[in-house]
N, C-alpha and C positions, 0 to 999 in steps of 0.2 A: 661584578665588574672585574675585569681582566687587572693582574697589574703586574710588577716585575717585583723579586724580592734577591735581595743578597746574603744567600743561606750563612747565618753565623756556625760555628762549631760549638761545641761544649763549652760553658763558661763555669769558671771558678769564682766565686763571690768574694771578696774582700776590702778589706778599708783602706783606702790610702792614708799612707805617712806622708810620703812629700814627693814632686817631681822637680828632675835636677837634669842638668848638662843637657838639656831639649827629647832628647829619646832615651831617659831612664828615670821609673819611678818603682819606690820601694813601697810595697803593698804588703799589709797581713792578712793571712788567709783566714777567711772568719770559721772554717773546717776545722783546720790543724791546730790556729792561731803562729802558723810556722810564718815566718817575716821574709817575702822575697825579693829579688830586684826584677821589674818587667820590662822590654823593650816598651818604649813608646810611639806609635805610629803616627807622627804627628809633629810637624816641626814650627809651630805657630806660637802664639804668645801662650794659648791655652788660656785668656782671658774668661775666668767667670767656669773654666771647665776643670778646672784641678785644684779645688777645696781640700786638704788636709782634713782626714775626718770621714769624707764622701765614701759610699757606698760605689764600688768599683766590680767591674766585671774581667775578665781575663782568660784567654785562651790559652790552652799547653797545647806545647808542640814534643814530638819526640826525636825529632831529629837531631843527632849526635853532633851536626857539621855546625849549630845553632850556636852561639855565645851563650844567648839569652834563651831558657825554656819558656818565658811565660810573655803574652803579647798582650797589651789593655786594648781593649774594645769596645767596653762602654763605660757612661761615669751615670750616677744617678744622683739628677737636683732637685730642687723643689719644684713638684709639677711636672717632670721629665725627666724622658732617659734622655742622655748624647751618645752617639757616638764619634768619637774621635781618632776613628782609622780612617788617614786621609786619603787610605787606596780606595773606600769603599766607593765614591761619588762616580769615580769613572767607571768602573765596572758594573752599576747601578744605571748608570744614566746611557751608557752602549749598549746594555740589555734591553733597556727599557725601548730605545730609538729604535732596536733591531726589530722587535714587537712589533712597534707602529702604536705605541704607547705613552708618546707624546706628541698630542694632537699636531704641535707648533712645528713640527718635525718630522712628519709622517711624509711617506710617498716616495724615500729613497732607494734606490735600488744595491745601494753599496755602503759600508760603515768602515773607514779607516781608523785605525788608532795612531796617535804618536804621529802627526803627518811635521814634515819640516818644512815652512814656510819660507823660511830666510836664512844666510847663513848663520845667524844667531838664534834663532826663533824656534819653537816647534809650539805646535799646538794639539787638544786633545782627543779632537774627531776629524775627519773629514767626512762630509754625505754628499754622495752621487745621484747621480741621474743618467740613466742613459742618454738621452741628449745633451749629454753633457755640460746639465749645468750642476754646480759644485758648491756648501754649504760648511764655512768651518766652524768648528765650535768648542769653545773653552768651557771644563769645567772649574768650579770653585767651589771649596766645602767651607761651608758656615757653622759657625758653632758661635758665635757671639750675637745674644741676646737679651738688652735690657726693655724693661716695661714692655715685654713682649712685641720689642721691634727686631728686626734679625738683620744684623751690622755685618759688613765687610771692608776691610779687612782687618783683623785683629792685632795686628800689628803692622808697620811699613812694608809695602812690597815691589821693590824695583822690577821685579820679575813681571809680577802681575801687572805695574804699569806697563811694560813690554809688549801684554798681552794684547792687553787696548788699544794702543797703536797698532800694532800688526790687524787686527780684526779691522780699525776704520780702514787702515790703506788695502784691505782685501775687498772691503766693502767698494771701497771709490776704483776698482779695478772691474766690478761688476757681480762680484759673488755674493753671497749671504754670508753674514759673521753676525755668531750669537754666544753671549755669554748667558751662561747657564749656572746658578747660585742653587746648589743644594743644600736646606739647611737639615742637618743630622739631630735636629730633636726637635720636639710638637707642641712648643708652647709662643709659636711667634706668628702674630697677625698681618706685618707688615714687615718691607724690607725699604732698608735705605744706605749707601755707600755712608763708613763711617770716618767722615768729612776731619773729624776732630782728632782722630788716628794717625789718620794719612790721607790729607788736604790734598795733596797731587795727585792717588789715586781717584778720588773722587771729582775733582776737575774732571780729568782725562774719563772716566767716567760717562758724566756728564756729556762731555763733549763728543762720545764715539755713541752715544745713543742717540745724539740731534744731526749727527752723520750718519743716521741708518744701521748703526749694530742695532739686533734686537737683545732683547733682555727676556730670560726666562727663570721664574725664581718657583720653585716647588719645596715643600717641606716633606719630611718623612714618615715613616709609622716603625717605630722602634721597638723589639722585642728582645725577649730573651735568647730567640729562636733564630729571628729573622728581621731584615731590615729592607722596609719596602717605600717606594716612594707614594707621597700624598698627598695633599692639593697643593693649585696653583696658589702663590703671596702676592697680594697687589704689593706693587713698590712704587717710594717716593726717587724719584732723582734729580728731580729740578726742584 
């Protein structure tokens, strides 16, 4: 079967100490046992993904213009890798759509990125049509997953409520708006907005699916190597 993969780079193995100030965590290298500080790519709660103790993966960069030489990229829990680079979903999930690699998505003739909807708004795709009809779509990276349910969002997100709106009022103008939920690790059977996080997104949620957004929730295949997307998640939302 065909699929898309997000080539990783060389990873360095080590244990995390602690992650702090949202995009820096100090990890010891399980090589050297030398103690460094990594950019964090990822500005979310990190609920359930930043164990003190965890088996940690990490890229070096050599570039001199860098702060930070070293990037985390994956965390290893029980039962799975994550990854927790929150650039990976969109450049996974563009790849993937350019293919013709998700079914729910196929048949466009055009792939935007970063399109601006409003003067406040932008959102993550845009897909064409020669007869110009038009298709937006947000992505979101999930990494919150208890009893193997994969939750969004992991902490409050005014943003992402933003998003929801903008997609129903796209949708009630004639176009297609879909939210697209990647979860970055392989241990979750089902998907549902987490209501008990943040109640507004999950309303709003709620409400732009029963106006016509569609929802598309796919989980990953996570490697040392490489990160590829894999099957569809039923989800609860009502």
């Amino acid at each position: 079967m065909k699929n898309s993969a997000y080539k990783l780079p060389p990873l360095l193995s080590g244990i995390l100490i602690r992650r702090y100030k949202r995009f820096l965590a100090d990890v010891q290298l399980i090589e050297t046992g030398k103690n460094v500080t990594a950019h964090c790519p990822n500005s979310g709660s990190m609920k359930g993904c930043a164990e003190p103790g965890s088996q940690v993966f990490l890229s070096e960069s050599n570039n001199p213009k860098r702060k930070l030489k070293y990037t985390w990229e994956l965390i290893k829990a029980p039962g799975t890798m994550i990854g927790i680079n929150t650039q990976v979903p969109n450049k996974l999930v563009k790849q993937a759509i350019e293919n013709n690699l998700i079914e729910e998505l196929s048949g466009y003739d055009k792939v935007k990125a970063e399109i601006k909807t409003s003067e406040h708004t932008r959102l993550d795709l845009l897909l064409e049509k020669t007869n110009g009809e038009k298709c937006y779509v947000e992505i979101k990276n999930c990494t919150l997953v208890e009893n193997k349910v994969a939750m969004f969002p992991d902490a409050v997100t005014i943003r992402g409520q933003k998003h929801l709106d903008e997609l129903e009022y796209l949708v009630s103008q004639g176009h297609r708006g879909v939210m697209f939920y990647l979860i970055q690790r392989m241990d979750a059977t089902s998907f549902k907005p987490a209501d008990t996080i943040d109640k507004t997104y999950a309303e709003k949620l709620k409400r732009a699916a029963k106006n016509g957004v569609e929802i598309i929730i796919r989980d990953t295949i996570i490697g040392k190597k490489m990160i590829s997307i894999g099957k569809s998640i039923p989800f609860r939302i009502f």
